[in-house]
N, C-alpha and C positions, 0 to 999 in steps of 0.2 A: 436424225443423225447423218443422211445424205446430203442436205441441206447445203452442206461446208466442203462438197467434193471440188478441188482445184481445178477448173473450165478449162486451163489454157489458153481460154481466148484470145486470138489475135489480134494485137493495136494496130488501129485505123483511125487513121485523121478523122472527125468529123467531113469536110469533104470529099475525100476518098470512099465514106461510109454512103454517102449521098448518091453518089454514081453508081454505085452497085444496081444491078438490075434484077428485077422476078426470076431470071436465069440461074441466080445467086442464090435465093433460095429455094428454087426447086431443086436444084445443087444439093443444099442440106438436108429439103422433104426426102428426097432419093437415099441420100445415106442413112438416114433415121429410119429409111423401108430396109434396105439392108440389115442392120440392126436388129430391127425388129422379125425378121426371119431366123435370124437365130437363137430366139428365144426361148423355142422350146427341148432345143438341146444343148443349150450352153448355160452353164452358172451365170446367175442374173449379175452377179457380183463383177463379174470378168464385163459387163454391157453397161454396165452403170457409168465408169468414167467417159466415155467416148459420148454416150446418151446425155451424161451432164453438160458436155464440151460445145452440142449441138447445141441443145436449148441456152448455153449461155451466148452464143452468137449469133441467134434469131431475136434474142432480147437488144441484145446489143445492137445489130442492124434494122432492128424496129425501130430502135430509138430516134434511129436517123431518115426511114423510109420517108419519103415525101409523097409519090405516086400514088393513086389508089392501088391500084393492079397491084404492086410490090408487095405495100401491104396489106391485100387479101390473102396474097402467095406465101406470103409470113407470116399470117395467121391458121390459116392452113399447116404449116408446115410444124410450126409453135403446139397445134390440138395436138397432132400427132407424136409429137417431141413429147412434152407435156405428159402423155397418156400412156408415155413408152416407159417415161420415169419414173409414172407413180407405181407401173404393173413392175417393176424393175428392183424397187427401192421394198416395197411391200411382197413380194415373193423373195426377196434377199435377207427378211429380218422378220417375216410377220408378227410382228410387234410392233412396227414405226407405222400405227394406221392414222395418226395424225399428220406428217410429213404426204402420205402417199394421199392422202384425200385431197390435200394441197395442190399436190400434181394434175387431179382430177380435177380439181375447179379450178385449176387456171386452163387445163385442156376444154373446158364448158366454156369459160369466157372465151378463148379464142376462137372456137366454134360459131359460136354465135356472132360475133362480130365478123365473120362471114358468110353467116347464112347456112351452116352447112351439118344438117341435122345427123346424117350419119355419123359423123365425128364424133357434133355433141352425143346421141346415143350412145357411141362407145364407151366413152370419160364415163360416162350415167353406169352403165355397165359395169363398168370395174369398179367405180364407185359403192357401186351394189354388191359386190365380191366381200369390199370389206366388212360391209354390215352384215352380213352371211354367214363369215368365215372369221373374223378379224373381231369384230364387237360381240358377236354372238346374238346378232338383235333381229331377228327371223320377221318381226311387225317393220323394224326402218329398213330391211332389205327387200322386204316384199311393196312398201313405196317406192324404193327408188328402181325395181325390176317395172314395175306399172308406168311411172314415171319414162324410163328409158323402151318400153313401148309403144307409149304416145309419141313419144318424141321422133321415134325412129318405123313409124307406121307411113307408108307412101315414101320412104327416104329407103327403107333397106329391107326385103322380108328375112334377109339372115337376121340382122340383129333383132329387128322385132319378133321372131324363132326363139334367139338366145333368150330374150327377154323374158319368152313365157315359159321356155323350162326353168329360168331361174326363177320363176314367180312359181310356176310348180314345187320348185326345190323348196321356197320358202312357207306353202301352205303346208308340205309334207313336215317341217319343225316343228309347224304350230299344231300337228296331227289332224288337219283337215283334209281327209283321203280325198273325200268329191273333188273339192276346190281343186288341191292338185292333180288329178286327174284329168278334168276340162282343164286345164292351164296346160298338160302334156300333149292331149290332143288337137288345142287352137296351135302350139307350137309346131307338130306334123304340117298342120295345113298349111302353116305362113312356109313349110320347108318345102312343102311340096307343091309351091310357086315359085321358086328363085328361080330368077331370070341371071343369063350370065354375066349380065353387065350391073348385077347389085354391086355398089362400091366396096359393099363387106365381102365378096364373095371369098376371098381367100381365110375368109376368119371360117366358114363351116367348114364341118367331117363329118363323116357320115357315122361316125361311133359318137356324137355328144349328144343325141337321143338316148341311147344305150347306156352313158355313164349316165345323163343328170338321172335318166328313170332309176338308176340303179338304186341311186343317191337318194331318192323319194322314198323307193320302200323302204332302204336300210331306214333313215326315220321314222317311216310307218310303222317300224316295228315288223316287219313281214321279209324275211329273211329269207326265205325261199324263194321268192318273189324277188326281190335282190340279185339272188345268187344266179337265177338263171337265164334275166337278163345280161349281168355281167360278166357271165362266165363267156355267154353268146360273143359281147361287145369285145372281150380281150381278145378273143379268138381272131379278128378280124383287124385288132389293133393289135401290132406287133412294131412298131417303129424304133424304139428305143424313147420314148417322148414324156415329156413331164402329164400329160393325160394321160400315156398309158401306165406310170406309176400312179395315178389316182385309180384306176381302175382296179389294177390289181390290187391295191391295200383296202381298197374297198369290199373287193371279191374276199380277199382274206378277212376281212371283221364280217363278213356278211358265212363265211363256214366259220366262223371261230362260233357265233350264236347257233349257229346248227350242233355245234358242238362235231363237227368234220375237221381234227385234230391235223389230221395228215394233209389235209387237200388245203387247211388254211396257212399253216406251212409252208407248203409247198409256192403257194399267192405272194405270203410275204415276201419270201427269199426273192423270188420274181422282181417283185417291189421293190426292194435294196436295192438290186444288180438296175433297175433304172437309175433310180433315186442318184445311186452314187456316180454315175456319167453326167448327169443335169443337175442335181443338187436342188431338184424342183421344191419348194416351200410348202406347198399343199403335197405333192407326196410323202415328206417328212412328219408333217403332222398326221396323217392320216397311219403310215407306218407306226409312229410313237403310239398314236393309241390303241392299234392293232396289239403292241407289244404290252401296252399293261395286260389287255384284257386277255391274253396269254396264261397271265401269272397262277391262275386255277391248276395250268398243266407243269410248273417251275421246273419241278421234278423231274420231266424225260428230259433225256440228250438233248433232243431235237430243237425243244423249245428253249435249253439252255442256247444253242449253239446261233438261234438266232435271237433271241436278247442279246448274245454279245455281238451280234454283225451290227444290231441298231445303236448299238453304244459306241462302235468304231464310226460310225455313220455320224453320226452327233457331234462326236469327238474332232471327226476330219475338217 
């Protein structure tokens, strides 16, 4: 559905197009960093046009690159456009997981065609998001977390970190407590090597240990085990940020199983008063289904009064 957003792109001769320089698009890499810093507290919806304008002008000045160097620099610049769009277009609608996979495989090919495994790890990464999150396919998201391991081992130990709590995340689906387990602990170690000059280094926080473990147990079924990791991890995240709406609507389904009426309450509301500032897409969903699994309690105030804050949330 993103597909069809109007570029803007600006006309250039053919030779006009030619003379541009790698200046030209580290020019564009830069804003597309930009961009992508406000990600996680700005509606994805409001980053999407500007995101589209980019990538249609690295397509466009590729067409015409001659240099090599130019176009490395534009390929580089395209993974990250690319990778911006697809986490953009898929956290805006989670339903478009064919469009946004798109985005990720052309962030893969432009990667590659410079060499530059970080990158491609990332695409592989969110890639991996959607079969997680998106398809519901716990076996294709646990390939493609393996996959963006390989890929991004001796390139980045952040994302080969991310890698293995999402490979964690994905055994804990399949109800393999061990698997995820060793997959949480290899992910520690690869964290507690990062050097400051990883190219991913701005993608870790020290609470995405604490969310994906949360995220593990709630699967496992161990909810106490949930809860007291992520009650820890909110505690320490307070930013206003689309992670820290995951955490809390997690914390909140993870006391709704305790049957901790007040205390899951209390998580969600948290959770909205995010939600509604960034309009984050994994927040939403994890609040919705905070809210069905409410419906036992329909009956008190409390639980009426936030059913209706998620309907207004939905609605807005």
């Amino acid at each position: 559905m993103f597909r069809n957003v109007d570029l803007h792109v600006p006309l250039r001769t053919g030779a006009r197009a030619r003379r541009l320089t790698a200046a030209t698009a580290t020019d564009i890499r830069e804003q597309v960093r930009r961009l992508d810093e406000q990600y996680d507290r700005v509606p994805s919806t409001a980053l999407i046009p500007d995101a589209g304008q980019h990538l249609g002008q690295i397509s466009f000045l590729g067409a015409h690159a001659r240099r090599s160097y130019v176009r490395r620099e534009l390929h580089a610049a395209e993974a990250e456009a690319a990778t911006l769009m697809g986490q953009l277009v898929w956290d805006a609608s989670r339903r478009d997981h064919d469009t946004a996979v798109a985005y990720f495989d052309q962030a893969v090919h432009a990667a590659q065609e410079r060499g530059d495994k970080a990158a491609e790890g990332l695409a592989l990464l969110r890639k991996s998001f959607v079969a997680l999150y998106g398809w519901r396919d716990p076996k294709a998201g646990l390939g493609l977390t393996k996959q963006t391991a390989s890929t991004a081992v001796g390139a980045s130990q952040v994302l080969t970190g991310l890698a293995m709590l999402h490979t964690a995340e994905a055994h804990a689906m399949l109800g393999d407590r061990r698997d995820c387990e060793q997959a949480l602990q290899a992910a520690g170690a690869q964290f507690g090597r990062i050097q400051p000059g990883d190219p991913a280094i701005d993608l870790f926080s020290p609470s995405q240990p604490g969310r994906l473990a949360g995220s593990c147990y709630l699967f496992l079924h161990d909810a106490k085990g949930a809860a007291d990791i992520l009650e820890e991890t909110a505690q320490a995240l307070q930013d206003q940020s689309k992670s820290q709406a995951v955490i809390l609507g997690n914390l909140a389904l993870a006391y709704i199983r305790l049957g901790a009426l007040d205390a899951a309450v209390a998580r969600l509301n948290l959770a909205i008063d995010v939600t509604e500032r960034n309009r984050g897409g994994g927040g939403m969903t994890i609040i919705c289904s905070a809210g069905r699994q409410l419906r036992r309690w329909r009956d008190r105030p409390e639980v009426q009064d936030v059913s209706d804050r998620i309907m207004a949330l939905m609605a807005a």
